[in-house]
Backbone atoms as SQL, in Angstrom:
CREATE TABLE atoms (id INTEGER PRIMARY KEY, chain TEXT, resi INTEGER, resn TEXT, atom TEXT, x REAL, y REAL, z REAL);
INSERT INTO atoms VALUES
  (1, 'A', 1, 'UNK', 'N', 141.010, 115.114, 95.073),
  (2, 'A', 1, 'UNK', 'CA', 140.865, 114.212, 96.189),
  (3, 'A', 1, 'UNK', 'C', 141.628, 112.929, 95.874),
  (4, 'A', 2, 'UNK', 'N', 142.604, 112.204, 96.684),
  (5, 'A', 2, 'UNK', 'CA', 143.206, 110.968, 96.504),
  (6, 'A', 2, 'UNK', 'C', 142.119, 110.143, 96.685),
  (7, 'A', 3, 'UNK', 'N', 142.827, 109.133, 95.509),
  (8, 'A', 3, 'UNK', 'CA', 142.463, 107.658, 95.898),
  (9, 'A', 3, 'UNK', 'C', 143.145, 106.822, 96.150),
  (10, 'A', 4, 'UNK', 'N', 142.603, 105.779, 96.763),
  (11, 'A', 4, 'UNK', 'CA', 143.508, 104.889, 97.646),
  (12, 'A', 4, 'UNK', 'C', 143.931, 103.566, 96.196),
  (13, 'A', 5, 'UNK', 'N', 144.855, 103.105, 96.571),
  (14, 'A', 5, 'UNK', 'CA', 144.931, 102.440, 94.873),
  (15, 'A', 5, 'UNK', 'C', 144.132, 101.183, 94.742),
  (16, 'A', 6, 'UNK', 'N', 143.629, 100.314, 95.912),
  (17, 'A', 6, 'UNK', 'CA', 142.523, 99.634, 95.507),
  (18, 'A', 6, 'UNK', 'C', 141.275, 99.936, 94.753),
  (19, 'A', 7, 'UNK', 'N', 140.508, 101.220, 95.404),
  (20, 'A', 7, 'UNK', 'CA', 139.760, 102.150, 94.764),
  (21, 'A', 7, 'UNK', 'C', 140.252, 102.241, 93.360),
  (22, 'A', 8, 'UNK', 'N', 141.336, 102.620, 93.347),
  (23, 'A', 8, 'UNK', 'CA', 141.624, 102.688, 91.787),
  (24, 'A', 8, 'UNK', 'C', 141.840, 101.559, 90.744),
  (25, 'A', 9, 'UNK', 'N', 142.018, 100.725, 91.648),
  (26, 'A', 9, 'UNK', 'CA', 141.801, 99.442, 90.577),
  (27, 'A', 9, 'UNK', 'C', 140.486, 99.171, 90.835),
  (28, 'A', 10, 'UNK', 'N', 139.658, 99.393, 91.174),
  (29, 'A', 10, 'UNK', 'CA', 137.929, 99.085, 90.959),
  (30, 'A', 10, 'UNK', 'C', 137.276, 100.052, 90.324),
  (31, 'A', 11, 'UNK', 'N', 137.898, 101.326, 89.899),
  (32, 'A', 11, 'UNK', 'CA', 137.769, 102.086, 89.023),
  (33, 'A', 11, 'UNK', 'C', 138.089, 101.651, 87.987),
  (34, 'A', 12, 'UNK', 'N', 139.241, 101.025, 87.695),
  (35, 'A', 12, 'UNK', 'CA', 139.377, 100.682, 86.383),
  (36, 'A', 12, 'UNK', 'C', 139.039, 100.030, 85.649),
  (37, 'A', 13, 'UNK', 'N', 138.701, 98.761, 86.510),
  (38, 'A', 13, 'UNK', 'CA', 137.839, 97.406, 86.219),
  (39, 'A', 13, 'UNK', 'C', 136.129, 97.795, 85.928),
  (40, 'A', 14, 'UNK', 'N', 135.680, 98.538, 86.759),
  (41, 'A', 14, 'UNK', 'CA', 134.518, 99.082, 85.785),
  (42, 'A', 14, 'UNK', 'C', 134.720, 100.071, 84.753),
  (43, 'A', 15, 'UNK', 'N', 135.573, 101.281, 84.331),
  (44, 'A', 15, 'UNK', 'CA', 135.671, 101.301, 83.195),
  (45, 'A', 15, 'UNK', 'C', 135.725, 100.562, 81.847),
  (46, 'A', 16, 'UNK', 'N', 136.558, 99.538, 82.257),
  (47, 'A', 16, 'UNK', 'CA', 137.095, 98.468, 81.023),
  (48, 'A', 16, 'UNK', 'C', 136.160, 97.757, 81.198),
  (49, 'A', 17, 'UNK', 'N', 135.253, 97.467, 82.196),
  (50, 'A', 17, 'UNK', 'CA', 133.889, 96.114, 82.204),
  (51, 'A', 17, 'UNK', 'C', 132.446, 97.508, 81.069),
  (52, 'A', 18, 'UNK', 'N', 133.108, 98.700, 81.263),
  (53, 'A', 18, 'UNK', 'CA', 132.005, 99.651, 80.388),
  (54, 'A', 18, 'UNK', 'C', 132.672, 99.555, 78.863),
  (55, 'A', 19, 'UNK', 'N', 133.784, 99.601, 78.774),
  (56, 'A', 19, 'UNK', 'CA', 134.430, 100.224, 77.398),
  (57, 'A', 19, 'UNK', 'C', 133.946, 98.229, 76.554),
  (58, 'A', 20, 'UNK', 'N', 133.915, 97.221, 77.361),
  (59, 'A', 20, 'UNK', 'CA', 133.492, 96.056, 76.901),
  (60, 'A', 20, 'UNK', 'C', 132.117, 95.925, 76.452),
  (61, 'A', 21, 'UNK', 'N', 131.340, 96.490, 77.497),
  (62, 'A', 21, 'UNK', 'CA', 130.118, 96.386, 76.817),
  (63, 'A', 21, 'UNK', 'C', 129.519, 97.125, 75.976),
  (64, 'A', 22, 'UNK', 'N', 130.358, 98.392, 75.967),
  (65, 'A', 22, 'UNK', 'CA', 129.847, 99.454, 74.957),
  (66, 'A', 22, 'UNK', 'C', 130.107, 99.122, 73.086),
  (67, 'A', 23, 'UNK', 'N', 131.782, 97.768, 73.203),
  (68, 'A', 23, 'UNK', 'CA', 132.266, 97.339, 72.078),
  (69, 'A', 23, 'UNK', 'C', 131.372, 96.529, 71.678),
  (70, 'A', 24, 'UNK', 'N', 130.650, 95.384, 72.875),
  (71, 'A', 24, 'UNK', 'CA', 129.656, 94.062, 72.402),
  (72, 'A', 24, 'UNK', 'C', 128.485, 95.197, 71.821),
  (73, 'A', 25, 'UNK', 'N', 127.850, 95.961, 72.183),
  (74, 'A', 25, 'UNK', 'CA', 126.484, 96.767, 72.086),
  (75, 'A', 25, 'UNK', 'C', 126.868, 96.979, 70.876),
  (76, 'A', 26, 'UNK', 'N', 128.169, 97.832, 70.118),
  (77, 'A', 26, 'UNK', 'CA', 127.914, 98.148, 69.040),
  (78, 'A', 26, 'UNK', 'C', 128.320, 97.007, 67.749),
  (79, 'A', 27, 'UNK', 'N', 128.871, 95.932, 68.137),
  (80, 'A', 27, 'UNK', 'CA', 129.141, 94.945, 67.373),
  (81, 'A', 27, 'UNK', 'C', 127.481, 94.456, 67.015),
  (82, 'A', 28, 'UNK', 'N', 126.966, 94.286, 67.685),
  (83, 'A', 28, 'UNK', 'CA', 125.803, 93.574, 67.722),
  (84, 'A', 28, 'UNK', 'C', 124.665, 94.507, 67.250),
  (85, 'A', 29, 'UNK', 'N', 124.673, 95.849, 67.169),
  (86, 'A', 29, 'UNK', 'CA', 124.327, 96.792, 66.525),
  (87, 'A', 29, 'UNK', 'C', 124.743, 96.761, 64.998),
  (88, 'A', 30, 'UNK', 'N', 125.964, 96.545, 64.447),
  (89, 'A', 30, 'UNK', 'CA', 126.227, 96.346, 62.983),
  (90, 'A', 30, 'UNK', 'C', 126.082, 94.888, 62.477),
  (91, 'A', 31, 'UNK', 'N', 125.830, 94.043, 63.240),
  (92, 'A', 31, 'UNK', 'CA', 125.351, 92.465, 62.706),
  (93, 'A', 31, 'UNK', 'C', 124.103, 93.353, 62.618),
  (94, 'A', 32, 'UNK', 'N', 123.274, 93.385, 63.384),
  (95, 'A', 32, 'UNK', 'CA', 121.938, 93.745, 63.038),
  (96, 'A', 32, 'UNK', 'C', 121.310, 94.514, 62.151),
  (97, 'A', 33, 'UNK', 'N', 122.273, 95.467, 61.768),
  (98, 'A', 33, 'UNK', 'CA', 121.666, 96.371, 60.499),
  (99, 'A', 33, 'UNK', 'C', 122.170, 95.424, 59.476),
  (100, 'A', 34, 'UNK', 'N', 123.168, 94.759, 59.352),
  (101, 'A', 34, 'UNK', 'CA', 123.587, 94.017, 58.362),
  (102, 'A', 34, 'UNK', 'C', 122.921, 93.242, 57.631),
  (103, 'A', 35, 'UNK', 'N', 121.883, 92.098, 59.290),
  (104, 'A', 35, 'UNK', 'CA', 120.768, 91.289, 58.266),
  (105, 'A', 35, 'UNK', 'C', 119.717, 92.325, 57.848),
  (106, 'A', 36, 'UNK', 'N', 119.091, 93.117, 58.846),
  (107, 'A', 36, 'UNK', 'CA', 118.285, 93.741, 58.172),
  (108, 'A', 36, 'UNK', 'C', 118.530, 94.462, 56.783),
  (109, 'A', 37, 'UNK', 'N', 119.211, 95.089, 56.736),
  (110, 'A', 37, 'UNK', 'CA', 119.573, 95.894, 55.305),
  (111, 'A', 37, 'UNK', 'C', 119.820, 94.744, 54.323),
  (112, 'A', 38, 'UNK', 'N', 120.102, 93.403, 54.683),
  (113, 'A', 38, 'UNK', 'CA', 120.447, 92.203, 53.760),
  (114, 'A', 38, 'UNK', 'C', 119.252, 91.754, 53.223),
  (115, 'A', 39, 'UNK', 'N', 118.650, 91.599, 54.369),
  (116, 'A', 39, 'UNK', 'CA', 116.625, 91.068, 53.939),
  (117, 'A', 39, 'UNK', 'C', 116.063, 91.962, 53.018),
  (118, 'A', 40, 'UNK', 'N', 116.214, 93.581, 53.659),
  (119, 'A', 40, 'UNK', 'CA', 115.695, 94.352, 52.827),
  (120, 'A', 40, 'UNK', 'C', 116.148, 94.229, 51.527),
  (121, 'A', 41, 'UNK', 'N', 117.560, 94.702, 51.283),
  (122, 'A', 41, 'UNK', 'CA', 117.879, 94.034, 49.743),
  (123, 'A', 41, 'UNK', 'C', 116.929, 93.012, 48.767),
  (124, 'A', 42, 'UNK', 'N', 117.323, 91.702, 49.623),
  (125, 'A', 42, 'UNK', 'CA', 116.660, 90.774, 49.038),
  (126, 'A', 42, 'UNK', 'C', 114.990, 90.875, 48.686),
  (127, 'A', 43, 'UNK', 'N', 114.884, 91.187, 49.796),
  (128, 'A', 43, 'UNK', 'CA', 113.083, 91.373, 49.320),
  (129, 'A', 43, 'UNK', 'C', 112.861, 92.257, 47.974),
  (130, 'A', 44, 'UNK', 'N', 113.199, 93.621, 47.990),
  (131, 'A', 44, 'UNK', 'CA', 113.499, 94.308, 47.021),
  (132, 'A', 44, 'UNK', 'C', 113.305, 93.876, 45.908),
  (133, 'A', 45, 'UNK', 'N', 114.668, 93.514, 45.919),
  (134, 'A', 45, 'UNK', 'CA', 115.562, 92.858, 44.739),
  (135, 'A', 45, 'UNK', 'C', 114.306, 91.727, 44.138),
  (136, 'A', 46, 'UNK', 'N', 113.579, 90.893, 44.765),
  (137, 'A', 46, 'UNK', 'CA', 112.634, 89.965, 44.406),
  (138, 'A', 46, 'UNK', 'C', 111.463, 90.444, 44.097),
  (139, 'A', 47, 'UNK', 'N', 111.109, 91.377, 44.855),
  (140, 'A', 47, 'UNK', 'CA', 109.652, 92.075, 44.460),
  (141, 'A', 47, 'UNK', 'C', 109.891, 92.864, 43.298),
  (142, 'A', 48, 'UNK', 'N', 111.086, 93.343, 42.239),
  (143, 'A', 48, 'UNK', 'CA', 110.851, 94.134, 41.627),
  (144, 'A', 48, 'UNK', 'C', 111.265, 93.198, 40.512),
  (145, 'A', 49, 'UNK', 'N', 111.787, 91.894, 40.753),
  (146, 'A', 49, 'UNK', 'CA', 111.996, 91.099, 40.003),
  (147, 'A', 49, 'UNK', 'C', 110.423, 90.530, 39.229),
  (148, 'A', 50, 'UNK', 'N', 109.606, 90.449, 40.475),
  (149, 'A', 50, 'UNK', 'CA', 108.524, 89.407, 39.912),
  (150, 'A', 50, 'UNK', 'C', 107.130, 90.534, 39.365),
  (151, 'A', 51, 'UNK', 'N', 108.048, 92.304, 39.528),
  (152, 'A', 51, 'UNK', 'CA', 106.699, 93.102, 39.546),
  (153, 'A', 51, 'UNK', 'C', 107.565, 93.147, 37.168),
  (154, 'A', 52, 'UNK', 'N', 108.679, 92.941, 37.322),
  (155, 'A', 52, 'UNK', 'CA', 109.400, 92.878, 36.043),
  (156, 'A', 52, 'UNK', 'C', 108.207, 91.856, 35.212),
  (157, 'A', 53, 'UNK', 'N', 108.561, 90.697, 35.833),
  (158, 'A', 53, 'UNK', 'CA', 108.167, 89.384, 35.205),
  (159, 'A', 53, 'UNK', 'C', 106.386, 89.270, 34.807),
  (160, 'A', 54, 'UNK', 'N', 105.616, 90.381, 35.365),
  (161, 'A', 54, 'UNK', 'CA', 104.155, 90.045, 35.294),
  (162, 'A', 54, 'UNK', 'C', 104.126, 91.191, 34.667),
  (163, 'A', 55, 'UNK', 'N', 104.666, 92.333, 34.357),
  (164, 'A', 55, 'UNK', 'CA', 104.550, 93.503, 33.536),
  (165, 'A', 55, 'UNK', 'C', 104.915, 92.397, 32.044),
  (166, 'A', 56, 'UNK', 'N', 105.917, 91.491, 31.622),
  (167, 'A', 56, 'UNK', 'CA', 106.235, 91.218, 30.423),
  (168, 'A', 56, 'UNK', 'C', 105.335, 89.858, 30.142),
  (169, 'A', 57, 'UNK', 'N', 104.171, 89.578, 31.147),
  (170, 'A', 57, 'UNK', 'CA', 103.502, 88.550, 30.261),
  (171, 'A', 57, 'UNK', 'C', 102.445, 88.391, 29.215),
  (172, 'A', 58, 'UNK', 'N', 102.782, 87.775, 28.603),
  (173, 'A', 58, 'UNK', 'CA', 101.716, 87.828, 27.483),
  (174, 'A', 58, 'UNK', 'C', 99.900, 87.718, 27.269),
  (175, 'A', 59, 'UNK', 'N', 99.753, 86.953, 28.792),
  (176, 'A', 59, 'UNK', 'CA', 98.497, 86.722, 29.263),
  (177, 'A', 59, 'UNK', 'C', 97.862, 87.291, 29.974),
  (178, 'A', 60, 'UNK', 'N', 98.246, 88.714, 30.161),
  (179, 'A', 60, 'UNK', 'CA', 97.540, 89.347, 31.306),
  (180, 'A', 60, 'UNK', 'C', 96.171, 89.476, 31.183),
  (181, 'A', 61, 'UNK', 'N', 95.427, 89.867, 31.809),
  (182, 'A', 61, 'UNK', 'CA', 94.155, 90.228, 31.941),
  (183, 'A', 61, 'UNK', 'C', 93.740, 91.952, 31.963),
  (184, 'A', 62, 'UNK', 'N', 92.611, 92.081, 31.450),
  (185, 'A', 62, 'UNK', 'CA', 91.970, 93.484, 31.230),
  (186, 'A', 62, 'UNK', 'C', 91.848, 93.745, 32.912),
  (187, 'A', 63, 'UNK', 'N', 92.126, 95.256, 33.311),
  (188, 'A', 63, 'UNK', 'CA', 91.381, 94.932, 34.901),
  (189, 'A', 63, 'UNK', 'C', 89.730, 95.507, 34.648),
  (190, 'A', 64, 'UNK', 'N', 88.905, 94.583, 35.271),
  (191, 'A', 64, 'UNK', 'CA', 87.637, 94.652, 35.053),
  (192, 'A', 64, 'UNK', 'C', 87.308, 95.981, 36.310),
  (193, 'A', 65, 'UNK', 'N', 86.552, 96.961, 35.676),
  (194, 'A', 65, 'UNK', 'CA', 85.944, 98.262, 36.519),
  (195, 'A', 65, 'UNK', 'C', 85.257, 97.606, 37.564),
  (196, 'A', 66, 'UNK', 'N', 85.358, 98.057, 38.694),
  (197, 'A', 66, 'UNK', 'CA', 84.615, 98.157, 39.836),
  (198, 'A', 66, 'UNK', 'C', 83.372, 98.657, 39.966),
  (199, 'A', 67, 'UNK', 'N', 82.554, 98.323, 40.830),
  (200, 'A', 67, 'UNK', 'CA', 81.232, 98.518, 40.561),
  (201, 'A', 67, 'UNK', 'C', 80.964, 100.000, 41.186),
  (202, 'A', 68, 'UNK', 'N', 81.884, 100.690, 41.782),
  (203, 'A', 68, 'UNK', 'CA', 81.630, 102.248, 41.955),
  (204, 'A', 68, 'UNK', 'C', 81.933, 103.042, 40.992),
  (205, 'A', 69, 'UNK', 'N', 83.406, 102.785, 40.715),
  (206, 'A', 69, 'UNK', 'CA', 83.904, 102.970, 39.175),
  (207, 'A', 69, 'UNK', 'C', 82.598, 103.001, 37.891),
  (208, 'A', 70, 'UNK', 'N', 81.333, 102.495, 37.914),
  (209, 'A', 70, 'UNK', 'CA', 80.250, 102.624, 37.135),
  (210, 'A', 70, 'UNK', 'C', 79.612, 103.535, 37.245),
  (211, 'A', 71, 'UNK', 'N', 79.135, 103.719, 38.778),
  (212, 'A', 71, 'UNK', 'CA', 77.717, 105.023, 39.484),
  (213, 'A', 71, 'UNK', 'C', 77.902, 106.046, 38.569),
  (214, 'A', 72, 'UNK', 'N', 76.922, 106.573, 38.588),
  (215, 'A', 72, 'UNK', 'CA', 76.887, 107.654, 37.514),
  (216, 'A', 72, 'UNK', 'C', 76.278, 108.377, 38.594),
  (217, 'A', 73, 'UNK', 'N', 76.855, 109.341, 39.354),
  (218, 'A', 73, 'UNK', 'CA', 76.728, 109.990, 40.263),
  (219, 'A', 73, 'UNK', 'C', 77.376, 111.573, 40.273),
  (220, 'A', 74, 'UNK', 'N', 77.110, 112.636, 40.992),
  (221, 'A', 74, 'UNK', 'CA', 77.583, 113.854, 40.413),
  (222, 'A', 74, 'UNK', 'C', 79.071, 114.132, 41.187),
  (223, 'A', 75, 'UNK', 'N', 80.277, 114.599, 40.821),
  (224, 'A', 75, 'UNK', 'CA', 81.358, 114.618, 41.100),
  (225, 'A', 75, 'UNK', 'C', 81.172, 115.373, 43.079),
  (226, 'A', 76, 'UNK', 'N', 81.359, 114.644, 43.983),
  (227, 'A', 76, 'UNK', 'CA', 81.775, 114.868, 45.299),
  (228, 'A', 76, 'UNK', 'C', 82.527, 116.059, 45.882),
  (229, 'A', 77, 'UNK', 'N', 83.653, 115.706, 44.903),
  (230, 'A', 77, 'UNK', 'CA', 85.038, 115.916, 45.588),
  (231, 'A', 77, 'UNK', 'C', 85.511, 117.361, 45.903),
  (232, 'A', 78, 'UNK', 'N', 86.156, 117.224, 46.898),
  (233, 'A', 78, 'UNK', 'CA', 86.936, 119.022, 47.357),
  (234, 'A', 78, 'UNK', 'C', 87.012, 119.524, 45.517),
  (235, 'A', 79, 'UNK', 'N', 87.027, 120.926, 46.232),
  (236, 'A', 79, 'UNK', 'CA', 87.330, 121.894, 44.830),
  (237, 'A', 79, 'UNK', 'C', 89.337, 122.014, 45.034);
């Protein structure tokens, strides 16, 4: 079926107004994994830093048993 060539330039102009927003959507899609995967890093990177730093101190503490951890009760649990 013809088109008339105005038609076709309003065809084109919404293609290229789609192929634009489809470029912004995915730009803004890889900033976004970027910080996220950046935060994540960092957090990481810090939590395993400070789980390092309290494993090598010299002052730790005994962990004191819990008061169920005591019951002298007969074993529950699934077979």
């Amino acid at each position: 079926m013809p088109v008339d060539r105005e038609s076709q330039k309003i065809i084109e102009y919404f293609e290229m107004l789609g192929m634009r927003i489809f470029i912004a959507e995915l730009v803004w899609t890889v900033i976004g994994a970027a910080i996220f995967f950046g935060l994540l890093y960092l957090t990481l990177r810090y939590a395993i830093r400070d789980g390092l730093r309290d494993s090598q101190r010299e002052d730790r503490r005994v962990a004191i048993p819990r008061e169920r951890d005591r019951i002298s009760a007969p074993d529950m649990r699934a077979d």
